[in-house]
TIVEXFI-639154 format. One record per residue (C-alpha): residue number from 1; x, y, z. Coordinates in steps of 0.5 Angstrom, whole numbers, plus 500, padded with zeros to 3 digits. Layout:
BEGIN
    i    x    y    z
  NUM    X    Y    Z
...
***
This chain:
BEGIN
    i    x    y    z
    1  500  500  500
    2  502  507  498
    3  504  513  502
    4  499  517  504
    5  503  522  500
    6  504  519  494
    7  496  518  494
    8  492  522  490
    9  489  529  492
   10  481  526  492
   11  484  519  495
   12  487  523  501
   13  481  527  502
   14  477  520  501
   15  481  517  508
   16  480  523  512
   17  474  526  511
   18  470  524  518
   19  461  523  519
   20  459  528  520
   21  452  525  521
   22  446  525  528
   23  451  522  534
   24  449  521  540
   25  449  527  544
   26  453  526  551
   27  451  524  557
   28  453  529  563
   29  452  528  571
   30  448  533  574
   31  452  538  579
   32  451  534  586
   33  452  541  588
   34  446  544  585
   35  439  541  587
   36  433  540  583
   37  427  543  583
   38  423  539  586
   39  429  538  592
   40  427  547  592
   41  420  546  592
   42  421  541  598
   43  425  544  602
   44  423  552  602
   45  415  548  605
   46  419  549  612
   47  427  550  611
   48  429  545  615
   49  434  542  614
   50  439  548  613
   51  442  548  606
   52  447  553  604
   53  445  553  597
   54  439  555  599
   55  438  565  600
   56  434  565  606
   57  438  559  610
   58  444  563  608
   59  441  570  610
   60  437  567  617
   61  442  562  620
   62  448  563  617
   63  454  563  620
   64  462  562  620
   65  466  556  620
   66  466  553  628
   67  471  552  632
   68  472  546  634
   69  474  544  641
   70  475  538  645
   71  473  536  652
   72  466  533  650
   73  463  529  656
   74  463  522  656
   75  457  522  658
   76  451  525  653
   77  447  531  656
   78  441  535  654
   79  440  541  656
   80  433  544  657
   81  431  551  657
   82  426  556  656
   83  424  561  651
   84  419  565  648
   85  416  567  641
   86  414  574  641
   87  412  579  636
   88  419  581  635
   89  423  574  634
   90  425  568  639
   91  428  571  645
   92  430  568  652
   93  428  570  659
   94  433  576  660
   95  431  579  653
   96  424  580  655
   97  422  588  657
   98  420  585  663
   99  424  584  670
  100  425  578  673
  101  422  580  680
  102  414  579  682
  103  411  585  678
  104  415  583  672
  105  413  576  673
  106  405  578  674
  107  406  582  667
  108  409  577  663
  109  403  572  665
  110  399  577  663
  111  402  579  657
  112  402  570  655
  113  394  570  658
  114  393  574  652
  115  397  571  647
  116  402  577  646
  117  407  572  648
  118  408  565  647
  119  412  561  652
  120  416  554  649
  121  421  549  652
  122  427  547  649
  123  430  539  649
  124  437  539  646
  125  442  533  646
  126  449  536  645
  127  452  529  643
  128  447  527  637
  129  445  535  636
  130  438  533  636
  131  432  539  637
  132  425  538  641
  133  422  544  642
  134  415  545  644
  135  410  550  646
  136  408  549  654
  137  401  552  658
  138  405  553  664
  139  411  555  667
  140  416  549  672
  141  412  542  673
  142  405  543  673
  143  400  538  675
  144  399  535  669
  145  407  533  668
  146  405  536  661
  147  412  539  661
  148  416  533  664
  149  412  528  659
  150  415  532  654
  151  422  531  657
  152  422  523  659
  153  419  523  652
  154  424  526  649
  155  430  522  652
  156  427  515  651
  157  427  518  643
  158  434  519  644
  159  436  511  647
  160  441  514  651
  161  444  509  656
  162  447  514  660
  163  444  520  661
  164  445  528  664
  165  440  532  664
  166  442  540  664
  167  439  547  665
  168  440  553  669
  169  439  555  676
  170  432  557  675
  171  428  554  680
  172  422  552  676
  173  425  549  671
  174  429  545  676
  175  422  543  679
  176  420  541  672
  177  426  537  671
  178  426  534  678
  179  419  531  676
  180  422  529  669
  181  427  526  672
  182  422  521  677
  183  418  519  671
  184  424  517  667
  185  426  513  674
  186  419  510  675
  187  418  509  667
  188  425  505  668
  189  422  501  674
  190  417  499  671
  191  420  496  666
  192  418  499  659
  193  419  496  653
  194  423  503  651
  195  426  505  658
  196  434  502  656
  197  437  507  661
  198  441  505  665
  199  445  512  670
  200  440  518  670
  201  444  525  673
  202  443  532  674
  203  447  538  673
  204  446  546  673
  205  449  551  670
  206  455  554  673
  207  452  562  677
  208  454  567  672
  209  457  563  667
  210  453  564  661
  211  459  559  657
  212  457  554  661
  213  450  552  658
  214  453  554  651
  215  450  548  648
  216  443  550  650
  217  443  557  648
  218  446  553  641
  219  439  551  641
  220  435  557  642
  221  439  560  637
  222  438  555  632
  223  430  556  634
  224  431  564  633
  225  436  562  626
  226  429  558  623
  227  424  564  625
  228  429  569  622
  229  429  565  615
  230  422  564  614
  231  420  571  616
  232  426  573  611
  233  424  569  605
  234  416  571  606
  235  418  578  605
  236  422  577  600
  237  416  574  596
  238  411  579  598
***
């Protein structure tokens, strides 16, 4: 066989000409980056969980990169706390106009009587980051143990062996957890088909130290980062 120099010129042309006829076009795997329509539609219904492609997660709970630190306990705890839903946002006790004093209180139970505030409890596992949060009729341990229950629901959910159940020192929520902690006990006593836990404690909050109940204020600041995402995207559309 000759060289393809010494071919003729339409013989040349013959061998390279290509097909230039329909090819199947090519196949590209979607960006896994980037959500489909229905995951936008789904996920805009209650922005939960946070996703960082998503505007409103970004303008209402973004935050920089934590820090991570050691020194975890070996033994999971959940934290439990109160908070309140008002016209202006998500706020603790201490951000309320009203003064912790008796007067202070009898006002704040007017304004819940009336609807103007809405008082919630706050369950949060530090270990497995799992958040319960509910809206309560009244403050510390009621009668009913309608926020105990709450609570020894909460930690049988978890499945926890071992267990310590933290919050400030405010005395009716250490009411409220005392009377959780004895359901959670009488639970296990009567040998509940859920009641694994084996060692249940208690633990306060350091006085005057708001880092030392940290991973509870992570919560309420989650709670408000929703609040502050849906009322975002709402006014966006609107």
């Amino acid at each position: 066989m000759a060289p393809i120099g010494d071919q003729p010129e339409e013989e040349q042309d013959a061998e390279i000409e290509e097909d230039v006829g329909d090819v199947e076009p090519l196949k590209k795997a979607r960006d896994p980056k980037l959500p489909s329509a229905a995951d936008i539609a789904e996920h805009e219904l209650t922005h939960i969980p946070y996703r960082d492609w998503c505007k409103w997660c970004n303008l209402g709970r973004g935050r920089g990169i934590p820090h991570r630190h050691g020194g975890d306990s070996a033994v999971p705890i959940v934290g439990i706390d109160y908070f309140f839903i008002t016209s202006e946002g998500v706020k603790r006790r201490k951000e309320l106009e009203f003064e912790e004093n008796s007067s202070g209180e009898t006002a704040l139970l007017a304004a819940r009587s009336s609807g103007e505030i809405i008082k919630c409890l706050l369950i949060r596992c530090f270990q497995t980051k799992n958040l319960f949060t509910y809206c309560i009729p009244v403050k510390g341990a009621d009668e009913e143990d309608y926020s105990a229950g709450l609570v020894s629901s909460a930690v049988f959910w978890l499945g926890h062996l071992e267990l310590i159940l933290k919050g400030d020192n405010e005395k009716a929520l250490q009411a409220m957890i005392d009377r959780a902690m004895r359901l959670i006990r009488t639970r296990v006593a009567e040998g509940s088909s859920d009641a694994s836990l084996r060692r249940l404690t208690k633990e306060t909050s350091a006085p005057y130290d708001s880092q030392s109940n940290g991973g509870t204020e992570v919560g309420v600041m989650l709670i408000r980062g929703i609040f502050r995402t849906l009322k975002l995207r709402t006014e966006g559309h609107l």
